[in-house]
TORPA-4810 file (N, C-alpha, C, O; in nm, 3 decimals):
<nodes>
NODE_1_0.084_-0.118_0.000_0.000_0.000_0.000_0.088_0.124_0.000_0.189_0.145_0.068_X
NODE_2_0.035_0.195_-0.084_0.130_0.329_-0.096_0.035_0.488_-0.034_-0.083_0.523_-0.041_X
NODE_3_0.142_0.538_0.014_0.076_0.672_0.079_0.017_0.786_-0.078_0.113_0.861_-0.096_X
NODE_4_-0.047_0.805_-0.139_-0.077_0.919_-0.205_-0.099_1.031_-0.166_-0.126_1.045_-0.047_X
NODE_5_-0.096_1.170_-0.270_-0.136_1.273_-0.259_-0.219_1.338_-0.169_-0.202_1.422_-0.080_X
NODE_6_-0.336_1.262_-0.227_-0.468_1.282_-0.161_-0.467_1.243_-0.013_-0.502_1.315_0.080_X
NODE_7_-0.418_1.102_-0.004_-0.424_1.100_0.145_-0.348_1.194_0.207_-0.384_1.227_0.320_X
NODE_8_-0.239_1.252_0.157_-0.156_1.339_0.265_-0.233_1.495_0.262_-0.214_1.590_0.337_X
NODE_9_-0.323_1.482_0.148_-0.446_1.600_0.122_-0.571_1.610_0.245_-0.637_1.701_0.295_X
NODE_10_-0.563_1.488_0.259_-0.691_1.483_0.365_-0.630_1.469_0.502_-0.689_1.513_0.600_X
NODE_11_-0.504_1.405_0.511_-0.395_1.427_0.673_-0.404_1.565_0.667_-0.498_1.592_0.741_X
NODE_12_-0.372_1.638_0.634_-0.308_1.787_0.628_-0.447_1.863_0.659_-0.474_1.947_0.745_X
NODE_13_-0.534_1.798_0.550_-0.682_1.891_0.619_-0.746_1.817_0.782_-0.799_1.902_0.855_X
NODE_14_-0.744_1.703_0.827_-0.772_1.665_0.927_-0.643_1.766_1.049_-0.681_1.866_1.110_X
NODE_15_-0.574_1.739_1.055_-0.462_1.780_1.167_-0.511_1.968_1.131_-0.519_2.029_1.238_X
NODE_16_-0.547_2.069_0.993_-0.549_2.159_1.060_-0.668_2.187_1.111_-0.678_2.277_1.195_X
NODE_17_-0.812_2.091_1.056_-0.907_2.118_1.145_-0.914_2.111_1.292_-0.984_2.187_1.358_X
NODE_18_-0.833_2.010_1.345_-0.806_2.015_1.477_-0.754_2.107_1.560_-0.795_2.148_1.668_X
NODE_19_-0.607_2.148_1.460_-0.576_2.294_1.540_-0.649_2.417_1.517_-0.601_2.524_1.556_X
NODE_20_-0.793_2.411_1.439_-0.866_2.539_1.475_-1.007_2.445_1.550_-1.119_2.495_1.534_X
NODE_21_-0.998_2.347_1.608_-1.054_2.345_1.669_-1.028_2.342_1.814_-1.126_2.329_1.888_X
NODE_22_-0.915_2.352_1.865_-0.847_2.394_1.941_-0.856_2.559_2.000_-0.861_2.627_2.102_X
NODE_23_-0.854_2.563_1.863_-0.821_2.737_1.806_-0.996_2.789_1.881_-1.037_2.894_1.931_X
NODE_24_-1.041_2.694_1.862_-1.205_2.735_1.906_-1.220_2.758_2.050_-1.269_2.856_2.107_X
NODE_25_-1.183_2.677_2.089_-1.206_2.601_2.232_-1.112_2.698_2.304_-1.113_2.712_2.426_X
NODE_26_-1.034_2.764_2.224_-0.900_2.856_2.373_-0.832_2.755_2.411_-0.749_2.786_2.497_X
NODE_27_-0.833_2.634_2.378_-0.753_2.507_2.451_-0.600_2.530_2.410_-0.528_2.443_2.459_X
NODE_28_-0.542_2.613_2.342_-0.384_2.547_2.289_-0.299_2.517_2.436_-0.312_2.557_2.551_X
NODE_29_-0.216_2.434_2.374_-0.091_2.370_2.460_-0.206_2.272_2.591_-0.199_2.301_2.711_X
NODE_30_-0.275_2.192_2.554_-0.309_2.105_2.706_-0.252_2.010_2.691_-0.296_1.903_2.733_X
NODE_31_-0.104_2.023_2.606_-0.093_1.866_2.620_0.072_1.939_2.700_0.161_1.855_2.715_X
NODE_32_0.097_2.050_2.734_0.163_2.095_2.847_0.188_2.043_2.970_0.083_2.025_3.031_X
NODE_33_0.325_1.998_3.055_0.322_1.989_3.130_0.248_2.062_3.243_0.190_2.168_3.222_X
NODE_34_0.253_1.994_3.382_0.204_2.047_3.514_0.283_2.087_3.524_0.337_2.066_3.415_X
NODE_35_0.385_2.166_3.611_0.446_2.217_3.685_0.431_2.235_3.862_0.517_2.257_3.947_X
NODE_36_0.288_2.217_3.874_0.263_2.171_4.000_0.326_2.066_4.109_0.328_1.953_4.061_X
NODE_37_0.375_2.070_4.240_0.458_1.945_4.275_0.554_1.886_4.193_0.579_1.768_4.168_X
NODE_38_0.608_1.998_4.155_0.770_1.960_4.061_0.861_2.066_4.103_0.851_2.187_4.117_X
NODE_39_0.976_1.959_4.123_1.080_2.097_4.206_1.098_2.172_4.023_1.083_2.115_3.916_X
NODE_40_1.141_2.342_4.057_1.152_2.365_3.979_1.309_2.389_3.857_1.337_2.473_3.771_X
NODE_41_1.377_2.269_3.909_1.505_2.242_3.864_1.499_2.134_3.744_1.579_2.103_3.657_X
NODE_42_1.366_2.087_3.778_1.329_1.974_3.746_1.269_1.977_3.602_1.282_1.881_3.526_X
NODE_43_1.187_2.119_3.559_1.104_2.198_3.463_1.209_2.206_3.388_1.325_2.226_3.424_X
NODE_44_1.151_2.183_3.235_1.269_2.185_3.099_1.132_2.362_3.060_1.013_2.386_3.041_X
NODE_45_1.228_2.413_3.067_1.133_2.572_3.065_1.144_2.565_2.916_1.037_2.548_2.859_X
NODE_46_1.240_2.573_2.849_1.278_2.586_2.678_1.203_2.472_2.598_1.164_2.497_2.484_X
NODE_47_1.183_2.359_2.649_1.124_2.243_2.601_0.961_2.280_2.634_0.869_2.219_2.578_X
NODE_48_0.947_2.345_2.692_0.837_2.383_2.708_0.755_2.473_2.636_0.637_2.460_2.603_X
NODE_49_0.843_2.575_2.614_0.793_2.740_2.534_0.790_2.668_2.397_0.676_2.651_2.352_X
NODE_50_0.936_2.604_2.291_0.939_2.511_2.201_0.834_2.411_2.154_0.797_2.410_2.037_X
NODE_51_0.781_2.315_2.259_0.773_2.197_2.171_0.630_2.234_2.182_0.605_2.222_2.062_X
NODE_52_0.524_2.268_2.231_0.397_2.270_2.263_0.356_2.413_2.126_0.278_2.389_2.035_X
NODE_53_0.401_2.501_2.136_0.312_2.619_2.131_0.436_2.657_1.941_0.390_2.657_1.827_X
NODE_54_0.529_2.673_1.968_0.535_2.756_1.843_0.539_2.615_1.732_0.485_2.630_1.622_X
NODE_55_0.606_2.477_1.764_0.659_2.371_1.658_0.498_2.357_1.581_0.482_2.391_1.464_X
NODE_56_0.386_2.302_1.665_0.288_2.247_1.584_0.190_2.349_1.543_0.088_2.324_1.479_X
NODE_57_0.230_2.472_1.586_0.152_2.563_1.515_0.191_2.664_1.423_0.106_2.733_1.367_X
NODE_58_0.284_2.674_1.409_0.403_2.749_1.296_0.454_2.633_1.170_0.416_2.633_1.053_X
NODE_59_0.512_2.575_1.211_0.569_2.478_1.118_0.515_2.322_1.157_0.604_2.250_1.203_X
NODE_60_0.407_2.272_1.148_0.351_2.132_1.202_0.297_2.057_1.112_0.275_2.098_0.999_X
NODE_61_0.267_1.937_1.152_0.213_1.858_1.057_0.113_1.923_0.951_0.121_1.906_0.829_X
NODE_62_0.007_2.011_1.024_-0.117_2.045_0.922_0.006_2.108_0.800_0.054_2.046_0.704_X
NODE_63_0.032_2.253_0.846_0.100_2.304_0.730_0.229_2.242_0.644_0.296_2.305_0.563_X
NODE_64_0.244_2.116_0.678_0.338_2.072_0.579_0.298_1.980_0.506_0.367_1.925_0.420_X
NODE_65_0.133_1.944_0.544_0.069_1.829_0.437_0.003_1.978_0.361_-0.013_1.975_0.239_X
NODE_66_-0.033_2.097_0.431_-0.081_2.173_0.314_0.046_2.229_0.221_0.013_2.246_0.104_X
NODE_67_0.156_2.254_0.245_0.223_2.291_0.171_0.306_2.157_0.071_0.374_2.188_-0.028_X
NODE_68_0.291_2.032_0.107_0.302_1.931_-0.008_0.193_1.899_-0.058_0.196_1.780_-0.088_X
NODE_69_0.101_1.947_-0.080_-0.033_1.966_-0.116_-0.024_2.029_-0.248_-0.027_1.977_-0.360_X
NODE_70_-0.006_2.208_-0.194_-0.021_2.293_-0.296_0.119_2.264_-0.402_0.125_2.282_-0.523_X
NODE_71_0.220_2.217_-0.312_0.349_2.230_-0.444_0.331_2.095_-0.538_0.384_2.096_-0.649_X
NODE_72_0.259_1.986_-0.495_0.175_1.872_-0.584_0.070_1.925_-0.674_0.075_1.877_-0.787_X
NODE_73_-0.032_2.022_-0.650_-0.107_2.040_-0.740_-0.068_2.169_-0.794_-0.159_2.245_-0.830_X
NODE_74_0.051_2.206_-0.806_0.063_2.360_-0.861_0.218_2.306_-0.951_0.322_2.332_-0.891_X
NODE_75_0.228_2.253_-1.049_0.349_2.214_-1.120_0.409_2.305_-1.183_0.351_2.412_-1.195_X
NODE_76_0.521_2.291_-1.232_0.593_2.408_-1.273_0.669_2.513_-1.175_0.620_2.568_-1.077_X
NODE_77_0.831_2.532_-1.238_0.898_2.632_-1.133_0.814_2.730_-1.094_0.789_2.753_-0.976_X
NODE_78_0.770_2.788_-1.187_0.676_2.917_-1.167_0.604_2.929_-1.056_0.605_3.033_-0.989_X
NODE_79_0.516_2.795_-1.016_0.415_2.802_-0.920_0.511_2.783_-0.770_0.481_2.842_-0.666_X
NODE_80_0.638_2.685_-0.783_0.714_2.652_-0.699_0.771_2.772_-0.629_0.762_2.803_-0.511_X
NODE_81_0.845_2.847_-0.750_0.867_2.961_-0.696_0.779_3.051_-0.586_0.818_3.081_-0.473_X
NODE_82_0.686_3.076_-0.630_0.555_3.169_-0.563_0.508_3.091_-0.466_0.438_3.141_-0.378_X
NODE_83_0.525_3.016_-0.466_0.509_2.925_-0.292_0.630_2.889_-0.259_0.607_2.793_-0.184_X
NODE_84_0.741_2.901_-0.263_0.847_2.923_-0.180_0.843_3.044_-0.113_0.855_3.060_0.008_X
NODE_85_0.815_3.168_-0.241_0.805_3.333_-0.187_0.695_3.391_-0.081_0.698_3.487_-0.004_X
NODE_86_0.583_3.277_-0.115_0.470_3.326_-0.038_0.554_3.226_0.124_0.553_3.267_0.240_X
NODE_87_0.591_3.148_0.094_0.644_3.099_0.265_0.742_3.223_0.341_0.756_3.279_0.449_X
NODE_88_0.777_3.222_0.249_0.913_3.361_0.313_0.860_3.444_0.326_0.947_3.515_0.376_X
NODE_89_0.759_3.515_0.320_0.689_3.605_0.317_0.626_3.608_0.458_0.651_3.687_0.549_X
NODE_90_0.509_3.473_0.456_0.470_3.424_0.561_0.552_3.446_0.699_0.516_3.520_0.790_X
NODE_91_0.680_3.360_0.695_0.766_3.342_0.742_0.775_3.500_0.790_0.704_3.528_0.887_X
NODE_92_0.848_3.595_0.739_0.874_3.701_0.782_0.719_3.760_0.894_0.707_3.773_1.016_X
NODE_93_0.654_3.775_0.817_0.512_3.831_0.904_0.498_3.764_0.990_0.436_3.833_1.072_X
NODE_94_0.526_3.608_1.059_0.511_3.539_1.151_0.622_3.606_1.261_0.578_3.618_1.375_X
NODE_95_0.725_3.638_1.244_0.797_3.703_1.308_0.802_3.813_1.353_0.820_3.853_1.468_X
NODE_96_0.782_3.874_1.238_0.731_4.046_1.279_0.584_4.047_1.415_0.553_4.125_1.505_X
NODE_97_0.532_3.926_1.367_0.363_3.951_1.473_0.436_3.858_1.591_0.359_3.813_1.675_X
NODE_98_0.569_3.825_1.605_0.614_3.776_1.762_0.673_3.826_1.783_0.729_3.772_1.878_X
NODE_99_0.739_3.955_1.750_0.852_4.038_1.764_0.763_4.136_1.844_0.788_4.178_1.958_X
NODE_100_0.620_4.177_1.745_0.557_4.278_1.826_0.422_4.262_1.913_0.320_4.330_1.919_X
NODE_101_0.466_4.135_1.980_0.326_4.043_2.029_0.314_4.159_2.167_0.212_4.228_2.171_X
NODE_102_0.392_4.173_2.247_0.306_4.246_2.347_0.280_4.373_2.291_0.196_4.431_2.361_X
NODE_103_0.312_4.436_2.202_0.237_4.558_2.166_0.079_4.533_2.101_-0.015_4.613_2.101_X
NODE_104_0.082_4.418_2.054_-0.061_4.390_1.989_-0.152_4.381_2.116_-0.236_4.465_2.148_X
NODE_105_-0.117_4.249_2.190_-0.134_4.272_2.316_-0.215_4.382_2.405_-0.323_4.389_2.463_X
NODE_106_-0.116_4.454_2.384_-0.149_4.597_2.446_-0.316_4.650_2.382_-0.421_4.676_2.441_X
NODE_107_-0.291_4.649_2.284_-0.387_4.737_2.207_-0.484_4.665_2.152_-0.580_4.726_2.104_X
NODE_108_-0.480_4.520_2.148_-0.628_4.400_2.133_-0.696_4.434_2.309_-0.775_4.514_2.359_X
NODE_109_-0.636_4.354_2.343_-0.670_4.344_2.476_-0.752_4.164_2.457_-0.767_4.089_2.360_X
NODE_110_-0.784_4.156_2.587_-0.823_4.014_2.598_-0.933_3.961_2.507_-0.939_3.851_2.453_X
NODE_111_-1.017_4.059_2.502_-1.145_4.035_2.390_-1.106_4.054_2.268_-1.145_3.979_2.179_X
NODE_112_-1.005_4.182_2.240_-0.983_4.171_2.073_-0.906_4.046_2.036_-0.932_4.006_1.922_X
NODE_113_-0.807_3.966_2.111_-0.726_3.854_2.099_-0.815_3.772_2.101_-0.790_3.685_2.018_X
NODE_114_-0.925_3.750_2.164_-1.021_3.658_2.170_-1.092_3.648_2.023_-1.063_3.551_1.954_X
NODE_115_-1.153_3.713_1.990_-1.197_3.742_1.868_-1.133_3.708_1.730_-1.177_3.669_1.622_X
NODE_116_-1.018_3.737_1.776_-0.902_3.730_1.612_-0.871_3.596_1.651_-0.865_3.524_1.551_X
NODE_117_-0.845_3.523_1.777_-0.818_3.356_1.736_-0.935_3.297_1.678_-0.916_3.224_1.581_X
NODE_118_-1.084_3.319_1.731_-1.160_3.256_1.712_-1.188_3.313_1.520_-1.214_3.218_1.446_X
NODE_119_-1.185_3.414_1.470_-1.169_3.475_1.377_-1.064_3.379_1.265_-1.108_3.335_1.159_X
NODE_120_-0.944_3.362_1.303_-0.803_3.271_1.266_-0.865_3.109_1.237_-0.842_3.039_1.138_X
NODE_121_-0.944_3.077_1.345_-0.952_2.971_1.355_-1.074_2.920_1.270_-1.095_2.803_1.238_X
NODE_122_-1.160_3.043_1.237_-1.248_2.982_1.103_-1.196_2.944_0.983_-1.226_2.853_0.906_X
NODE_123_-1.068_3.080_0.978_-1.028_3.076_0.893_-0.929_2.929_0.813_-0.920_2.882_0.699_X
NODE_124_-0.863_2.894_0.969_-0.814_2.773_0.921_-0.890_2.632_0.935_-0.845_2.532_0.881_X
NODE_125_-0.981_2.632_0.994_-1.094_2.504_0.983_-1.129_2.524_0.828_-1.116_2.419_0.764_X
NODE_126_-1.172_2.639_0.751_-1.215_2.638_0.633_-1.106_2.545_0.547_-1.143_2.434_0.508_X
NODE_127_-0.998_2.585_0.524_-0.858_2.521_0.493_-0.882_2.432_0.469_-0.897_2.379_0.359_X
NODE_128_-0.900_2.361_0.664_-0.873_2.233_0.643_-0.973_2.119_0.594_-0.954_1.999_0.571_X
NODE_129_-1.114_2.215_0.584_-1.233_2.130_0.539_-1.131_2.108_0.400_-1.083_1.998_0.373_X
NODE_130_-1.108_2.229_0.320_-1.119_2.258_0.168_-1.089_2.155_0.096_-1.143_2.099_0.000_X
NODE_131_-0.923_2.127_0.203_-0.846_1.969_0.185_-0.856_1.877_0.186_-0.792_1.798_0.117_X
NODE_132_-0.969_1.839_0.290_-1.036_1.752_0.298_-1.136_1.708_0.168_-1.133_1.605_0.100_X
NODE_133_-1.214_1.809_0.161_-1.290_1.759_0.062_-1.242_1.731_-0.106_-1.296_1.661_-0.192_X
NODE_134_-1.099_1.832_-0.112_-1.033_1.795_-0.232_-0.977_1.641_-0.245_-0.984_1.574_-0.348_X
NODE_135_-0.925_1.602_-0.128_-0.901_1.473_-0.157_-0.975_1.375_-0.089_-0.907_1.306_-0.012_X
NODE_136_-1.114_1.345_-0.097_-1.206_1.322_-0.108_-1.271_1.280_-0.236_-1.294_1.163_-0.267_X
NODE_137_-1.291_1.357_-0.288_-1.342_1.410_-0.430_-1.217_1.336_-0.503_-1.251_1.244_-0.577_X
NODE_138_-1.134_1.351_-0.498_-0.970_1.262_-0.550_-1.027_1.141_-0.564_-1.069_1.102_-0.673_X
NODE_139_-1.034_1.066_-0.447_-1.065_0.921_-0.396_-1.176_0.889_-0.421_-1.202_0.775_-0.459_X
NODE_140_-1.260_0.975_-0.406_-1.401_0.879_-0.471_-1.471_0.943_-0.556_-1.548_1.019_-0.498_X
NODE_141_-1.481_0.949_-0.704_-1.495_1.022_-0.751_-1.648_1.074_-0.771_-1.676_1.177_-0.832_X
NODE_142_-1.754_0.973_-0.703_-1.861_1.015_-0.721_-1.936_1.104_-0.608_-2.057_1.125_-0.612_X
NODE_143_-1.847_1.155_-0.502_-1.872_1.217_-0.436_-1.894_1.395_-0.521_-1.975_1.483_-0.490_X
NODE_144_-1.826_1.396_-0.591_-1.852_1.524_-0.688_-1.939_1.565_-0.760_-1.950_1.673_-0.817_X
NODE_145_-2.023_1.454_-0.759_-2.190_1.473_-0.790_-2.156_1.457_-0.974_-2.249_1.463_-1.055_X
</nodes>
């Protein structure tokens, strides 16, 4: 049995529906340690800030089945190019909005942050339906009516 396209079309849309459903719930990072009744010598603080919060939501499974996704159905340097550029791009603005996170902070406040995840998080459930249903529609073809 071989892994295809499509299936890594519909992985990529499953894993990011989850992280906006996460994204829904206010839940990120519960899969975080306690820190409770732990000496605190004991706490990996860097393994902490790292592996939970920026790895699977910056660079994680969802976005790397969507980005072998789009560079599968977009052939040609041309398109390669422009999704390399649009990552770097990305890339940069992801930085710039953690560079100036407590100033946003400042000026959202708890409800405007509230709003723009839950806002974010339609946005990427939509995504991950989209993927879903593209490779879907891949796999069975009479689902396309």
């Amino acid at each position: 049995m071989s892994v295809s396209m499509t299936f890594v079309s519909i992985a990529g849309g499953l894993l990011a529906l989850v992280i906006a459903l996460e994204m829904f719930q206010a839940q990120y990072g519960k899969f975080l340690q306690s820190t409770s009744g732990v000496d605190s010598s004991e706490v990996d603080i860097h393994g902490m800030a790292i592996t939970p919060f920026a790895f699977p939501l910056l660079v994680g499974p969802a976005q790397v089945g969507i980005m072998i996704t789009l560079s599968n159905d977009n052939p040609g340097w041309l398109a390669k190019a422009l999704l390399a550029a649009a990552s770097i791009i990305a890339t940069f603005l992801i930085g710039l909005t953690l560079w100036t996170a407590a100033a946003i902070e400042r000026f959202l406040g708890n409800t405007g942050i509230n709003v723009m995840t839950r806002t974010m998080a339609l946005i990427v459930a939509a995504i991950g339906v989209h993927f879903i249903m593209t490779g879907l529609r891949s796999e069975l073809p009479g689902l396309a009516g």
